[in-house]
C-alpha positions in Angstrom: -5.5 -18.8 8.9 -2.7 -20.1 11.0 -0.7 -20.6 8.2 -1.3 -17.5 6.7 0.0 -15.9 9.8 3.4 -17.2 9.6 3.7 -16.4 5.8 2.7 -12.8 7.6 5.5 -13.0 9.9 7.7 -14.7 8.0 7.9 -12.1 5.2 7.5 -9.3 7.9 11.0 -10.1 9.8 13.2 -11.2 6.6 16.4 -11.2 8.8 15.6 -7.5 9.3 16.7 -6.4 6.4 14.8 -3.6 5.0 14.3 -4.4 1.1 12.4 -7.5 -0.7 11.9 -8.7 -3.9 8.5 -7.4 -5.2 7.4 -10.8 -5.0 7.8 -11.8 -1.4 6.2 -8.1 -0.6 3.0 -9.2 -3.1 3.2 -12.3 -0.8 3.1 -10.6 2.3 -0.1 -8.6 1.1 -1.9 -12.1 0.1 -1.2 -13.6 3.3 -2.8 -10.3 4.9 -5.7 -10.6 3.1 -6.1 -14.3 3.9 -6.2 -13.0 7.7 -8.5 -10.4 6.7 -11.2 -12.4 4.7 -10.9 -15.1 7.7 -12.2 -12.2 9.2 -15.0 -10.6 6.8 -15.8 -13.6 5.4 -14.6 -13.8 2.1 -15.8 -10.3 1.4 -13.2 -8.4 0.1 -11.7 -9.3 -3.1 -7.9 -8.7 -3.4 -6.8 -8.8 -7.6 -3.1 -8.4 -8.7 -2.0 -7.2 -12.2 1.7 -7.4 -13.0 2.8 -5.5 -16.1 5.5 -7.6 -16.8 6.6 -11.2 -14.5 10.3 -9.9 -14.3 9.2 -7.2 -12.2 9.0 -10.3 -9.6 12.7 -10.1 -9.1 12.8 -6.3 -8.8 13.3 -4.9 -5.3 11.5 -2.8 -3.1 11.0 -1.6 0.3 9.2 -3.9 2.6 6.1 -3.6 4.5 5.0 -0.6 2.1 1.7 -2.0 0.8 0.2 -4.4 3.3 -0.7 -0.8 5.4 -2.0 0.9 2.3 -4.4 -2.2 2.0 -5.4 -2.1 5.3 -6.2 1.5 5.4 -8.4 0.6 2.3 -10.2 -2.0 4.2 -10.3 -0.2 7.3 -11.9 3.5 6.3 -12.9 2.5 2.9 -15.0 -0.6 3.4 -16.0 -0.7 7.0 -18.8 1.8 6.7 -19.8 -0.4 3.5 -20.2 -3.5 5.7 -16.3 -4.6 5.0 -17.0 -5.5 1.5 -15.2 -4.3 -1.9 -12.0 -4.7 -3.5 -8.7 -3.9 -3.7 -6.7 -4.2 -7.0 -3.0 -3.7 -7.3 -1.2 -3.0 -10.3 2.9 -3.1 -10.4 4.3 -2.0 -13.6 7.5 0.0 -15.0 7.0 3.7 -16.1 10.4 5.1 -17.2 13.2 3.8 -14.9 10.7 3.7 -12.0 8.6 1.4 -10.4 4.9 1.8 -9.8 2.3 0.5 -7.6 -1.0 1.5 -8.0 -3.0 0.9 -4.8 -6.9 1.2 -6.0 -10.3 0.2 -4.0 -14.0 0.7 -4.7 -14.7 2.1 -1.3 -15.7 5.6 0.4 -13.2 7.5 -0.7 -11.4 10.2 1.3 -12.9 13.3 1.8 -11.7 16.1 -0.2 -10.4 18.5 2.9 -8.8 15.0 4.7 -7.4 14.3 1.1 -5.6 17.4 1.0 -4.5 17.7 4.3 -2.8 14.0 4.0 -1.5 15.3 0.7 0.1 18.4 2.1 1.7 16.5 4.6 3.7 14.5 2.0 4.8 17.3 0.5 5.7 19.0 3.5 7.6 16.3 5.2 6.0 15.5 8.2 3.3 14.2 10.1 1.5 17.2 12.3 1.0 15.5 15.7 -1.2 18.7 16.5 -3.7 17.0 13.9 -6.1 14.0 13.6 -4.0 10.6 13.5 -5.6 10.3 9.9 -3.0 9.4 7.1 -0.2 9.2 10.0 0.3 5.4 7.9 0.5 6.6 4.7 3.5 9.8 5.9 5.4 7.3 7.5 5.5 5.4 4.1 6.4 8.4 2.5 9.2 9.4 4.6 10.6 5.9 4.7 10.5 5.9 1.0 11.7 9.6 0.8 14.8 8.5 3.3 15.8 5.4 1.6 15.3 6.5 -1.9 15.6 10.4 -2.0 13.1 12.8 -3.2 11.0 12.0 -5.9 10.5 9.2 -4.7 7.2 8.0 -2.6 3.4 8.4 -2.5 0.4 10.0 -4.3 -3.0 9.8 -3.2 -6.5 10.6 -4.9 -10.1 9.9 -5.0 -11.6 8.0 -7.8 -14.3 9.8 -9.8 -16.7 7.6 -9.4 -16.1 6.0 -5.8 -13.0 4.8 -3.6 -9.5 5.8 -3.4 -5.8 5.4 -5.7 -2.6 5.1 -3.5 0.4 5.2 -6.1 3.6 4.4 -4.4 6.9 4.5 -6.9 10.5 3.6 -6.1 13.5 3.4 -8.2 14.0 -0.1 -10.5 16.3 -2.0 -8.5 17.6 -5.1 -9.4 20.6 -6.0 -6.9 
């Protein structure tokens, strides 16, 4: 655990920049969930799909997925004991690049779901309102802000059960 926690760290700072390789930001997420599983015991299952192993050395925006992930433990497992999985899929689409953010848990109800959802579009996070999907805006607008419009996250409910987060940023190489 203690070594998982300096990977944590580690990746977190990065000299302060604010952009990683995909890699070091899929590390950061496996180090989390070491902590996490240290935690519930191995119960949560954490699986990682990449389209294509050159999407490694693509760059993104750190610190954009561990708090997805821990919103998916945190309201969609909890009330299931903290057990379930997470799966995250990184792949191309067009000149884009997509992470899809997917548990087995609760879900989001349908009103919170479309509140959080009209929040993204609008821009901003209603302080007025429940702290729910606070997280998730401030993704967005860090996305939004770094990237330009177009650019940031989606969020449903799963047919069957849980919740999808897709986040998608620009291919950048350099």
């Amino acid at each position: 655990m203690t070594s998982a926690l300096g990977r944590l760290f580690r990746l977190a700072v990065n000299k302060g920049g604010p952009i990683v390789k995909v890699k070091e930001e899929i590390e950061h997420v496996k180090a989390y969930m070491e902590i996490q599983n240290f935690r519930y015991n191995g119960k949560i299952g954490l699986v990682i799909n990449i389209d294509d192993e050159e999407i490694l050395e693509y760059k993104t925006l750190k610190l954009i997925l561990q708090p997805i992930v821990e919103n998916a433990i945190y309201h969609g497992f909890e009330a299931m004991g903290g057990q379930g999985t997470i799966c995250i899929e990184v792949y191309k689409l067009n000149n884009n690049l997509v992470f899809d953010i997917t548990d087995n848990g609760v879900g989001i109800a349908q009103e919170a779901l479309n509140n959080i959802n009209r929040k993204l579009d609008e821009g901003f996070a209603d302080s007025g309102q429940a702290k729910r999907g606070i997280g998730l805006i401030n993704i967005h607008q860090r996305i939004e802000m770094y990237f330009g419009k177009g650019f940031g996250i989606r969020i449903k409910n799963n047919e069957n059960k849980g919740t999808t987060v897709t986040i998608i940023t620009p291919l950048l190489k350099d």
